[in-house]
TIDREN-278832 format. One line per field, with one value per residue (C-alpha): residue number from 1; residue in one letter; x, y, z. Coordinates in steps of 0.5 Angstrom, whole numbers, plus 2048, in hexadecimal, padded with zeros to 3 digits. Each point is the difference from the previous one (the first is absolute). Layout:
i: NUM  ...
aa: A  ...
px: X  ...
py: Y  ...
pz: Z  ...
END
This chain:
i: 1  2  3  4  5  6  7  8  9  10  11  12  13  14  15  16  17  18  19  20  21  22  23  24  25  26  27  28  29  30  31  32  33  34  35  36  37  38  39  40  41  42  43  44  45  46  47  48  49  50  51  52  53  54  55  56  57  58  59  60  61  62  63  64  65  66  67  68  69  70  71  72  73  74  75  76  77  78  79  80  81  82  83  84  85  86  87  88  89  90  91  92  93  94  95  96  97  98  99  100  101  102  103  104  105  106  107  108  109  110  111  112  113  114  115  116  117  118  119  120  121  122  123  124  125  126  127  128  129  130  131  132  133  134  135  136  137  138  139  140  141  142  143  144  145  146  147  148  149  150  151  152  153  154  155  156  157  158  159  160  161  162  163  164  165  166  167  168  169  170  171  172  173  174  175  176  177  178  179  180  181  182  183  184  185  186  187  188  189  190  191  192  193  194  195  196  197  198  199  200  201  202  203  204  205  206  207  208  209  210  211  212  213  214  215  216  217  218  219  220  221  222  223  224  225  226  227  228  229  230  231  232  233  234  235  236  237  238  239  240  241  242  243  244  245  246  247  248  249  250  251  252  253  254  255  256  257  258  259  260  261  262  263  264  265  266  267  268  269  270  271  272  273  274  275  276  277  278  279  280  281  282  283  284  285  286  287  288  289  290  291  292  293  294  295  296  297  298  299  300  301  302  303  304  305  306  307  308  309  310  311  312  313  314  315  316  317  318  319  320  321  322  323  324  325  326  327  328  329  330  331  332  333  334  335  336  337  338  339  340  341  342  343  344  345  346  347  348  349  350  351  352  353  354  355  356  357  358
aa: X  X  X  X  X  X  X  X  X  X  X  X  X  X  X  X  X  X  X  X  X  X  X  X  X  X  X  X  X  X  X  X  X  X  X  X  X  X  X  X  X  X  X  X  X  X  X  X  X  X  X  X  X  X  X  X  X  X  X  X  X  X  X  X  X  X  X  X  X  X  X  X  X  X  X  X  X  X  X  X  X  X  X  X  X  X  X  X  X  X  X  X  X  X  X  X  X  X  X  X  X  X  X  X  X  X  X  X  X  X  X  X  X  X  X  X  X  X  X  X  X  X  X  X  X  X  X  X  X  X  X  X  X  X  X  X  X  X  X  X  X  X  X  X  X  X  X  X  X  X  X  X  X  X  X  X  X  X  X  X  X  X  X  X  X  X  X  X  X  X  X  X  X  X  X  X  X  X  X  X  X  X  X  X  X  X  X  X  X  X  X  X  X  X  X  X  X  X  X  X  X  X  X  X  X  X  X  X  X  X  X  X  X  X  X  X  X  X  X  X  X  X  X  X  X  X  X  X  X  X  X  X  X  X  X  X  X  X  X  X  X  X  X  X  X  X  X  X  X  X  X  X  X  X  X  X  X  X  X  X  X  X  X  X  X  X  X  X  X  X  X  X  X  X  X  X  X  X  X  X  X  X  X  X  X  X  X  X  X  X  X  X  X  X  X  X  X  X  X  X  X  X  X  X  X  X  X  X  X  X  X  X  X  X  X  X  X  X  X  X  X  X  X  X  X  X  X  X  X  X  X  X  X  X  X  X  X  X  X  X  X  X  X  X  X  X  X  X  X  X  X  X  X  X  X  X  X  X
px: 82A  802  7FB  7FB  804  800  7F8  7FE  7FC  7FC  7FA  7FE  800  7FA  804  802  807  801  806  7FF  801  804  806  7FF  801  805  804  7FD  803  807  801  7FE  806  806  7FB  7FD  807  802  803  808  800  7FA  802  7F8  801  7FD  7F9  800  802  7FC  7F9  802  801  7F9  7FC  802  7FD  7FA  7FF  801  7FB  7FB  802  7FE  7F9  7FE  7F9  7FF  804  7FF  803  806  802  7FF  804  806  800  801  805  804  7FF  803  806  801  7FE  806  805  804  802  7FE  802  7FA  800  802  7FA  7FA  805  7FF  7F9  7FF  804  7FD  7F9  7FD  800  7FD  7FC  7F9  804  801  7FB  7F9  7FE  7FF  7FF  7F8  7FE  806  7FD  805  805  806  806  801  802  7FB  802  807  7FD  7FB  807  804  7F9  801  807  801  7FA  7FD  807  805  805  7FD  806  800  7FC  7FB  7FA  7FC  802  7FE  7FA  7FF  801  7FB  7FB  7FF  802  801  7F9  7FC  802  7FE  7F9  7FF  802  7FB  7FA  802  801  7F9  7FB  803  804  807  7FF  804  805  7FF  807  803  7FC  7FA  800  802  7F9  7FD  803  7FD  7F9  801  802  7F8  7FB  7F9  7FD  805  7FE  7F9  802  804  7FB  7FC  7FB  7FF  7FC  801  805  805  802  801  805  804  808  804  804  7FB  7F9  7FE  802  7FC  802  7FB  800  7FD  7FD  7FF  7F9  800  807  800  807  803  801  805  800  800  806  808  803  7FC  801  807  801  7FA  801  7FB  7FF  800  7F8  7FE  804  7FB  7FA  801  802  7F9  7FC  803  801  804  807  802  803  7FD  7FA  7FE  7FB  804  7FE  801  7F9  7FE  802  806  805  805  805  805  800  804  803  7FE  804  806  805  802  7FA  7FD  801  7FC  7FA  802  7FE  7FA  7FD  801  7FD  7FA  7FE  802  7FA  7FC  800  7FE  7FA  7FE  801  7FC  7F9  7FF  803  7FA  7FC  801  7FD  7FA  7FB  804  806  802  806  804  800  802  806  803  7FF  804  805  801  800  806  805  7FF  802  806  801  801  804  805  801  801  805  804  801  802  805  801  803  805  803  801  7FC  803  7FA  800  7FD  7FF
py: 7FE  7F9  7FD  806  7FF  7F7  800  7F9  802  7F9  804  805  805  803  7FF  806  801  806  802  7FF  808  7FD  7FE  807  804  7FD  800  808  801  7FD  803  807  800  800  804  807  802  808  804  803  804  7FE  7FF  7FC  7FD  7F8  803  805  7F9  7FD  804  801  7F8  800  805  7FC  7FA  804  802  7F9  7FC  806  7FE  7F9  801  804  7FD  804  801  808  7FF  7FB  806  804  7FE  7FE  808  801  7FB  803  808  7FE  7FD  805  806  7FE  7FF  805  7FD  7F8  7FB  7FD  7FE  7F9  7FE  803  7FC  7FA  800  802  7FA  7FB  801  805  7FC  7FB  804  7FB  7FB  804  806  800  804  7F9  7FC  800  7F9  7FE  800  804  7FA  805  7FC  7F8  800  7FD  7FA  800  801  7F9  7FD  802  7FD  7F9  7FF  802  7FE  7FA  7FD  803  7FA  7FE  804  7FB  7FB  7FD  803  7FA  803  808  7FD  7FC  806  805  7FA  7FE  806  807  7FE  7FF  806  804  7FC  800  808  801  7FD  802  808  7FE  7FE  805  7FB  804  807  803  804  807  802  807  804  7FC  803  807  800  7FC  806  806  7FC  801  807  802  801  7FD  807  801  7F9  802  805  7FC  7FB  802  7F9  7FA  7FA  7F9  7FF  806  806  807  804  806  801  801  806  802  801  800  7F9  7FA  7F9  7FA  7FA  7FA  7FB  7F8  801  7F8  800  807  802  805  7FD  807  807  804  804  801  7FD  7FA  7FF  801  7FB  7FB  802  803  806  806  801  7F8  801  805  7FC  7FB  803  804  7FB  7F9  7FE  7FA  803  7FA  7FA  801  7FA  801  806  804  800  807  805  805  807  7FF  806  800  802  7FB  7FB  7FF  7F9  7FE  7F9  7FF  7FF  7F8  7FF  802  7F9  7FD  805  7FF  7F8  801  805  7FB  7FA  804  803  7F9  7FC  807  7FE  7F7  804  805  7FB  7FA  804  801  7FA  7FC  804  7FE  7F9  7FD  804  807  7FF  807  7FE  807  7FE  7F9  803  805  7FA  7FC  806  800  7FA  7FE  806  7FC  7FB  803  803  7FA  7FC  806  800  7F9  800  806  7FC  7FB  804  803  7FB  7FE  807  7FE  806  806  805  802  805  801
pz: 7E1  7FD  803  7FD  7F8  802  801  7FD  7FA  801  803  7FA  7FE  805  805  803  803  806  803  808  803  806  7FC  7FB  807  802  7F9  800  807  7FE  7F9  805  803  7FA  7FB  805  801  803  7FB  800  804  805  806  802  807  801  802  7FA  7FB  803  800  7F9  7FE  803  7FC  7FB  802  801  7FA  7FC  805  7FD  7FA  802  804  7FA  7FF  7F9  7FA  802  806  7FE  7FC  804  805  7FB  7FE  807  801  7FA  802  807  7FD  7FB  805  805  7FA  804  806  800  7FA  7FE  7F9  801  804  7FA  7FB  805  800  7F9  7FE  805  801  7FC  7FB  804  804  7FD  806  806  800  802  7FB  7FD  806  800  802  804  808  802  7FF  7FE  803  800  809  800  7FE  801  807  800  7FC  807  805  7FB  801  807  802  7FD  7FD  805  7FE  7FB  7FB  7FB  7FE  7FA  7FD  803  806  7FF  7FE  806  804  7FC  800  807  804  7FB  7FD  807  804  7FA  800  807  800  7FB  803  807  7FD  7FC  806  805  804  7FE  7FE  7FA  800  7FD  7FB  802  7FB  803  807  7FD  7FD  806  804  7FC  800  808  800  7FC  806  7FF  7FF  7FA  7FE  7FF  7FC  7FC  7FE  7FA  7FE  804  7FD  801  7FB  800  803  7FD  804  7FF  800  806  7FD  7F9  803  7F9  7FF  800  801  800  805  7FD  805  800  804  802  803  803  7FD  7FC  7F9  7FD  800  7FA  802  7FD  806  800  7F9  800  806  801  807  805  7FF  805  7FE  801  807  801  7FE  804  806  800  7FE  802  7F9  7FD  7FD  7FA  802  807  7FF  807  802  805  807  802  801  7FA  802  804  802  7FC  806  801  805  806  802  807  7FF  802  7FB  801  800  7F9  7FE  804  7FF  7F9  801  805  7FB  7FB  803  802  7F9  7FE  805  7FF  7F8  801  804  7FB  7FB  804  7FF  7F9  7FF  804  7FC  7F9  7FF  7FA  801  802  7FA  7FE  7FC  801  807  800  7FB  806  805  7FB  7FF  807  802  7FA  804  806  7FD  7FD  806  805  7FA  7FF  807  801  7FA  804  807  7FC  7FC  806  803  7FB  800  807  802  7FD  7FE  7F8  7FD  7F9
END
């Protein structure tokens, strides 16, 4: 909360602050156990007080996940009725003041009633977690030293594993990795079948995509299309608004009809229409790495040949300024690629061969 109260006022008054939900939990669940007290007289067991402590944990990360102004009070009425309907047996008139006096004054912090354009960024472990990979990572015994030095470090080491992660997740030679919520979606996109999925798509036309909700027929969310790159650019549902995330509807899409999902600038290799039954590893587990490298190598040389032959044909006579602009697209990620990966040798090196991940 200091840290919330000494925010350096120097970015403006657009800036906004959020409180992180992680460090709210954790003081909810601390507060819990002095403020959800047994009465005199009931005698609870450990299991009783701690089920009750839990319902009213339940009730404020409600109040907290409300998404509307109808559901936040809604959801505040329920937490104040449970106190009040269990006055006689448990003491938890402390915990309604607390939060009273703490965070519903604050509720514009913390409360995703008014985290509309976020990404579902709503605690900073995130960055505590990439401050721990810089420490230990790439400045292991490095504790204490100038700024020139830091610098140093963010330039030559931090700044071209991020680069070369970037080009490699973007040309397809490094696959991305899909955050919990993603494969929560990926995995209900998997559940439909492909006669459901018939039925769920309403209008296909090359720049969009008109489907219905998985859970509201009469819903209808809109998919748009980059025509030219084969990739879904959105999708008009909550979710992805909220998140800028894949959506469970883009999943969809793309594994039916084998279209790019956003910030894959590859075309994917996998056939149109294919079941959506999960696949069963035949490698053994040591060797995935390897699998992981020949199948990166061989896209890697499939890529340079399906590049070569367009590129031969574009000369004077047969200019189309479209195409040339691609060739040179790929030929710059290459580029990039192959000095992002001598960089990473030679950083490498110097850490004496320790592996970093950022």
């Amino acid at each position: 909360m200091r840290t919330y109260l000494n925010t350096d006022p120097s970015y403006g008054e657009d800036a906004k602050i959020y409180l992180c939900h992680w460090h709210i939990l954790r003081a909810w669940r601390k507060n819990l156990v002095y403020k959800v007290r047994p009465q005199h007289g009931n005698k609870a067991g450990a299991e009783e007080v701690r089920e009750h402590r839990q319902t009213a944990l339940g009730l404020m990360i409600a109040i907290m996940n409300a998404c509307t102004t109808t559901e936040y009070n809604t959801a505040y009425r329920r937490f104040n009725k449970w106190a009040y309907d269990h006055r006689e047996k448990w003491d938890a008139g402390d915990l309604v003041v607390y939060f009273d006096n703490e965070y519903a004054p604050k509720k514009k912090d913390w409360s995703r009633v008014y985290r509309k354009e976020n990404y579902r960024m709503d605690t900073n472990n995130y960055v505590e977690s990439w401050h721990r990979c810089l420490k230990n990572v790439y400045i292991p015994t490095l504790k204490k030293e100038r700024l020139d030095v830091l610098i140093y470090v963010l330039w030559t080491a931090v700044l071209e594993d991020l680069m070369m992660a970037h080009v490699c997740t973007s040309i397809g030679l490094q696959k991305r990795t899909w955050t919990k919520a993603e494969k929560s979606r990926k995995a209900e996109a998997d559940a439909i079948t492909e006669e459901e999925a018939d039925n769920l798509i309403i209008q296909h036309t090359a720049n969009k995509i008109i489907i219905k909700s998985f859970t509201q027929p009469r819903k209808r969310y809109t998919l748009h299309i980059d025509e030219q790159q084969s990739m879904i650019e959105n999708c008009t549902c909550l979710d992805y608004r909220l998140s800028k995330g894949i959506c469970k509807h883009m999943f969809l899409i793309h594994r039916l009809e084998a279209l790019n999902l956003p910030f894959q600038q590859t075309h994917t290799s996998q056939p149109v229409r294919q079941s959506s039954q999960p696949t069963v590893a035949t490698a053994p587990q040591q060797n995935t790495r390897e699998l992981e490298l020949n199948r990166a190598i061989e896209r890697f040389h499939t890529a340079m040949q399906s590049i070569d032959g367009p590129a031969e044909r574009v000369n004077a006579d047969n200019y189309d300024e479209t195409k040339a602009r691609y060739i040179n697209q790929a030929a710059q990620y290459i580029e990039s690629a192959f000095s992002l990966l001598k960089e990473h040798d030679r950083a490498n090196s110097s850490l004496n061969g320790r592996q970093r991940r950022v």
